[in-house]
C-alpha positions as CSV (number, residue, x, y, z in Angstrom):
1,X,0.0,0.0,0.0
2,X,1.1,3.4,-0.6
3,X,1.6,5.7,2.1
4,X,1.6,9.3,3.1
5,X,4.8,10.3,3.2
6,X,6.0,13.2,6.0
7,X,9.7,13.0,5.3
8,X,9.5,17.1,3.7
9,X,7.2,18.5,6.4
10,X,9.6,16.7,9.9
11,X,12.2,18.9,8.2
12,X,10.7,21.7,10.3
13,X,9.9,22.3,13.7
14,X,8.3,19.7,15.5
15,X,5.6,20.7,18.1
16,X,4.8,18.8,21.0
17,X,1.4,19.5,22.6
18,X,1.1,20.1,26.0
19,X,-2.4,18.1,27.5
20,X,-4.5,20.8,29.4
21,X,-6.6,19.6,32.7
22,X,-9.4,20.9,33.7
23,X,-10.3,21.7,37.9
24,X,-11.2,17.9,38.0
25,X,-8.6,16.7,36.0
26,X,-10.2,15.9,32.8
27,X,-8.7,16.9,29.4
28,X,-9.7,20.8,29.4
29,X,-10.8,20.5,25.6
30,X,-11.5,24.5,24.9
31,X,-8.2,24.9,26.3
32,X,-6.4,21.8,24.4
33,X,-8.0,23.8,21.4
34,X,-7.3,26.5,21.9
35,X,-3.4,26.4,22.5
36,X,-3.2,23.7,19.3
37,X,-4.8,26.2,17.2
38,X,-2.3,29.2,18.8
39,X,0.6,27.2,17.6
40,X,-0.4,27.0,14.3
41,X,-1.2,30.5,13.8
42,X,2.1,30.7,14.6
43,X,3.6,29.2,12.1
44,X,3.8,25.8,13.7
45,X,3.5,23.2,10.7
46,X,4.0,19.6,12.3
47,X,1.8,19.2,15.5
48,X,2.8,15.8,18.1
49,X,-0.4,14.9,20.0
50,X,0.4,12.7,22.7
51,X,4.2,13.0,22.9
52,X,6.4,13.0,26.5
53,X,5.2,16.8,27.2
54,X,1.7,15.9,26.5
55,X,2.2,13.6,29.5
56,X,1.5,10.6,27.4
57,X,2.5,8.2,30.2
58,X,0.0,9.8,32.3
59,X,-3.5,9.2,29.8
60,X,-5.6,6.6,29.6
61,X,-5.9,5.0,26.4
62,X,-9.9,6.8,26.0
63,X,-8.1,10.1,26.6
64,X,-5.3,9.7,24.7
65,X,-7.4,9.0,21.5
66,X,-9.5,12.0,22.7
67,X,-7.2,14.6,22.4
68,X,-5.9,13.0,19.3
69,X,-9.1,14.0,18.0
70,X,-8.9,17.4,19.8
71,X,-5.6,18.0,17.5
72,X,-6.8,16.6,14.5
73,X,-10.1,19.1,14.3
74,X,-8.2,22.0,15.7
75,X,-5.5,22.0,13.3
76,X,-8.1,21.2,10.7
77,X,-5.7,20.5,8.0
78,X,-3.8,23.7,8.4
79,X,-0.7,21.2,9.5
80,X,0.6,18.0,9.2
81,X,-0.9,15.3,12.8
82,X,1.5,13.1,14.0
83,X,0.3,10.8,16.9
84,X,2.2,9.2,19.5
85,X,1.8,5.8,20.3
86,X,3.7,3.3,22.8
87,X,3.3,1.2,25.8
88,X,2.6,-2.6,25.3
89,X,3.0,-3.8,21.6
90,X,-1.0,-4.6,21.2
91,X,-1.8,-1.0,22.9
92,X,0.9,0.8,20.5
93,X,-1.0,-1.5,17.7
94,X,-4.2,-0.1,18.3
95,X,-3.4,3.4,19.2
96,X,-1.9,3.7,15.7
97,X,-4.9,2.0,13.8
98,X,-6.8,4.8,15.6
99,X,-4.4,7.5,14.6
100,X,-5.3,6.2,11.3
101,X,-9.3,6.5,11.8
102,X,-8.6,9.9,13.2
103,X,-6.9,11.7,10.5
104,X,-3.3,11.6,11.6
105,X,-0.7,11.7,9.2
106,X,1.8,9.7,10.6
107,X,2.6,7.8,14.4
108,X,5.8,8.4,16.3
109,X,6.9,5.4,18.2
110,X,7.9,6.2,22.0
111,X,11.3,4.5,23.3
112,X,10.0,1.0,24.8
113,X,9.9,1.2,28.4
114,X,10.3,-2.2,29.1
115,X,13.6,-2.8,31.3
116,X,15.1,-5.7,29.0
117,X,15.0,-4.1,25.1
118,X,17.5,-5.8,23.3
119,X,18.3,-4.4,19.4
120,X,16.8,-7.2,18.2
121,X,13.5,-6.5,20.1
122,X,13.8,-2.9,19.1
123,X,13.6,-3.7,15.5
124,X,10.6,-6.4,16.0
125,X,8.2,-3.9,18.3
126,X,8.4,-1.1,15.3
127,X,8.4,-3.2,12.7
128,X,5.1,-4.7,14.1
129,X,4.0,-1.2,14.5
130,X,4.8,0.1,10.9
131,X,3.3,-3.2,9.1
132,X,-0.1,-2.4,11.0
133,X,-0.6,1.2,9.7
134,X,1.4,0.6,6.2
135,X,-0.3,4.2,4.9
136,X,1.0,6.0,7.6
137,X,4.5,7.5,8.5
138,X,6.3,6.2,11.1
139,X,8.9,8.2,13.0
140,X,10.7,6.1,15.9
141,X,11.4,7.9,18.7
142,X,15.1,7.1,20.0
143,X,15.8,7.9,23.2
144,X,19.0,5.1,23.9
145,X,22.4,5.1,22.6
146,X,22.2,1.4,22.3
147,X,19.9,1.7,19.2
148,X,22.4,2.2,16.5
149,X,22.4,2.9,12.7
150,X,22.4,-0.8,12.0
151,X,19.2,-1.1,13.8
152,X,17.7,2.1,12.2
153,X,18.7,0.8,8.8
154,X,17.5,-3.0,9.6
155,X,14.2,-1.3,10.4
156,X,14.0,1.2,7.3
157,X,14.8,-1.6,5.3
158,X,11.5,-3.6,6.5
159,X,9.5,-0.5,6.6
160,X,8.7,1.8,4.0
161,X,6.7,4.0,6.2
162,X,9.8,4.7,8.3
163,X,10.3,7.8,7.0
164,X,12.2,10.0,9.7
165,X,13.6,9.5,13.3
166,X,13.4,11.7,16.5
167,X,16.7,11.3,18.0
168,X,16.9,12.4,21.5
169,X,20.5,11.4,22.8
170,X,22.3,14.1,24.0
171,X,25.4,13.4,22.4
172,X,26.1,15.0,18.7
173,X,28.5,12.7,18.2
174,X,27.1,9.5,18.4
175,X,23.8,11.1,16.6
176,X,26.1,12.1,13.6
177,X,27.5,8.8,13.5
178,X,23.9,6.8,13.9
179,X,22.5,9.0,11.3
180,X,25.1,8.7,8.9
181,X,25.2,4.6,9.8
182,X,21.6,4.2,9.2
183,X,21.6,6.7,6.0
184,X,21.3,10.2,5.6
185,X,19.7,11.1,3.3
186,X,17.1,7.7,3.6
187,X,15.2,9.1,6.3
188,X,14.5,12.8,7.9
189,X,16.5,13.3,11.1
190,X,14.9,15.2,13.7
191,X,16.7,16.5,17.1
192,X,14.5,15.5,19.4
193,X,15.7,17.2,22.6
194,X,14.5,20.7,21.4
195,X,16.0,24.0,20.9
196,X,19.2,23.8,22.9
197,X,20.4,20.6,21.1
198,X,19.0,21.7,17.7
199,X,22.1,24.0,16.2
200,X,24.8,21.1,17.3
201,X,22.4,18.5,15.5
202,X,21.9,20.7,12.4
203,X,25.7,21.0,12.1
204,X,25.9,17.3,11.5
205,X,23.0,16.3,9.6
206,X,19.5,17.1,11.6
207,X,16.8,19.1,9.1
208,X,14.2,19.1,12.1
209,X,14.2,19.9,16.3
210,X,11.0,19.1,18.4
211,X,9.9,22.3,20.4
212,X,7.0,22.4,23.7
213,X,8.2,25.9,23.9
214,X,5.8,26.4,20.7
215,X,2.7,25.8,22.7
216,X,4.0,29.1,24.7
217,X,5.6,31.5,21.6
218,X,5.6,29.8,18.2
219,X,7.1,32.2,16.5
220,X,10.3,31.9,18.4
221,X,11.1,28.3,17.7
222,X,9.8,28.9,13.7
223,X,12.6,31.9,13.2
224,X,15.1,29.7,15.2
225,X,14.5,27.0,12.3
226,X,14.1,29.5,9.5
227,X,18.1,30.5,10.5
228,X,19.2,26.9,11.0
229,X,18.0,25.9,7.0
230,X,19.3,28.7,6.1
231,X,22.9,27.9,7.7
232,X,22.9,31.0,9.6
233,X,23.9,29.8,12.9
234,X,25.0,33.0,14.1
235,X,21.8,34.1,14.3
236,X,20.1,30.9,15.4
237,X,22.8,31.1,18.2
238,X,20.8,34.6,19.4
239,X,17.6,32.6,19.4
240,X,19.5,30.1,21.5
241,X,20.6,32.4,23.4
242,X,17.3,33.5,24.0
243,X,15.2,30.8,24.7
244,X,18.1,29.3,26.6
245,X,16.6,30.3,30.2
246,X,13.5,28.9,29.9
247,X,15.0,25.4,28.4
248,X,17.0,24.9,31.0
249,X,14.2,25.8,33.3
250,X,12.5,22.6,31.6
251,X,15.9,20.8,31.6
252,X,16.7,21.0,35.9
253,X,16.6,18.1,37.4
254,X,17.2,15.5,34.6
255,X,13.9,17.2,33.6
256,X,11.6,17.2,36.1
257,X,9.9,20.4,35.3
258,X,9.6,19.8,31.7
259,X,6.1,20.1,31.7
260,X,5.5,22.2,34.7
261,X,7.3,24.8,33.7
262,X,5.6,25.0,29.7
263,X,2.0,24.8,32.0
264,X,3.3,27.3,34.0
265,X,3.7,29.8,31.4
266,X,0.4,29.0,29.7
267,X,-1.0,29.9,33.2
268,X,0.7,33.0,33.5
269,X,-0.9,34.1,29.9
270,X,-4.0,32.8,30.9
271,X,-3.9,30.0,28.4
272,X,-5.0,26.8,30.6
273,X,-4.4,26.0,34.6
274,X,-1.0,24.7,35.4
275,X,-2.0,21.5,37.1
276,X,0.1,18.2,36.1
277,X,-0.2,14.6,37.3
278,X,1.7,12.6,39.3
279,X,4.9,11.8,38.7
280,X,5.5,15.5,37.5
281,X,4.1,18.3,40.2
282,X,3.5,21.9,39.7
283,X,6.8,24.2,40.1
284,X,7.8,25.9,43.4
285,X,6.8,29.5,43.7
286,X,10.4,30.8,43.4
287,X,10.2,28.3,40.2
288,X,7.1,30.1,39.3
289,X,8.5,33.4,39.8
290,X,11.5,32.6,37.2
291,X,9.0,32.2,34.6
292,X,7.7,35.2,35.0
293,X,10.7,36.4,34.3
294,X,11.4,35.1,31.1
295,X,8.1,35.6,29.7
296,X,8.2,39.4,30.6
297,X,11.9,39.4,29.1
298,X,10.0,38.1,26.1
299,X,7.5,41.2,26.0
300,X,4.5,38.7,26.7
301,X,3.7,39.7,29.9
């Protein structure tokens, strides 16, 4: 079967959504809307519903699939839906059968979480994944330095529909060497630790970074990429340079507050309530305080 194929569009930036709760902790759909259809405005092109900042670990199956839905109709083909999908093998299975239903354009695979993955398991749990939803993209999301090129490849190889890969090991020399092991210029190669690790990964082969800071200001991580294609990473170094207080916010404490602190600023612009679950909790007030800060030194306070 033919497929729809995403590799052009992950060359861009890559938005994770954040998952709005209500005062009973339901999915706050206005707000979910709301910020999804923010970002695009914004020039946000690729929109990840249900990634690590949408606190994926944290839904239910039924909610997951509902703010899937959320996405889909809010972006209302203004950008390209990619869904994520994970957990056990039959649960990732179905999850991506009902990206398909929903409109999604493509699936990215979370890292496995179970504590034995060998590379041989690796390659079996996406390739099962892919073969089920053969007319979507599939974009694995890699997370280890275990996984290698060879296993990339091995999986490419099997897959069509593997058409790109979030890489999210902090190291840009071991992701210059996978990407380059596992090819290139066979699949689009997206820095998938965000803006601080996006210049290093563009100067050895990324043409895509992943950004929650889009569900806050859009436009900064969209001028950030617009320098990085154009290879003006003086200038994407300012951005950096710019953003790089409130990414490391995210980034304290092996990256505890990674979603806290995104909430957080959406509360402080009146966006949606700031309230996480468990195992993340809501930032300390001098936390709290230091957003502020960096959303007034942005001019959007």
């Amino acid at each position: 079967m033919s497929f729809d194929d995403l590799s052009e569009q992950l060359a861009s930036v890559v938005a994770i959504t954040v998952t709005p709760f209500d005062a009973d902790g339901k999915i706050d759909e206005k707000s979910y809307a709301a910020v999804v259809d923010r970002m695009v405005q914004g020039g946000i092109s690729v929109v990840t519903v249900n990634g690590n900042t949408s606190e994926f670990a944290t839904l239910s199956p039924a909610e997951a699939e509902r703010a899937l839905r959320i996405t889909v109709d809010a972006v209302a083909d203004r950008a390209a839906v990619i869904a994520g999908v994970g957990h056990d093998l039959h649960s990732a299975v179905a999850a991506a059968r009902s990206a398909d239903r929903a409109g999604a354009r493509g699936v990215m695979v979370h890292q496995p979480a179970h504590p034995y993955v060998s590379l041989d398991g690796w390659v079996d749990y996406h390739r099962v994944i892919a073969a089920a939803v053969p007319e979507l993209s599939v974009v694995p999301y890699v997370r280890s330095p275990r996984i290698g090129g060879a296993q990339i490849a091995a999986l490419a190889e099997a897959c069509p529909n593997v058409v790109g890969v979030k890489y999210a090991v902090a190291d840009p020399v071991r992701f210059a060497s996978v990407a380059r092991d596992a090819g290139l210029d066979r699949l689009t190669w997206v820095a998938g630790l965000a803006e601080l690790s996006a210049p290093g990964c563009f100067a050895v082969g990324a043409t895509g970074f992943t950004s929650g800071l889009a569900n806050v200001a859009p436009q900064l991580p969209v001028q950030m990429f617009r320098s990085l294609r154009a290879g003006e990473f003086g200038a994407a170094m300012e951005f950096w340079e710019f953003v790089r207080p409130f990414e490391e916010l995210r980034a304290a404490d092996e990256s505890a507050g990674n979603v806290s602190v995104v909430k957080e600023a959406l509360a402080q612009l009146g966006l949606c309530r700031r309230d996480v679950r468990p195992p993340a909790s809501v930032l300390a007030e001098a936390d709290r305080t230091a957003v502020g800060v960096v959303l007034s030194s942005w001019n959007l306070l």
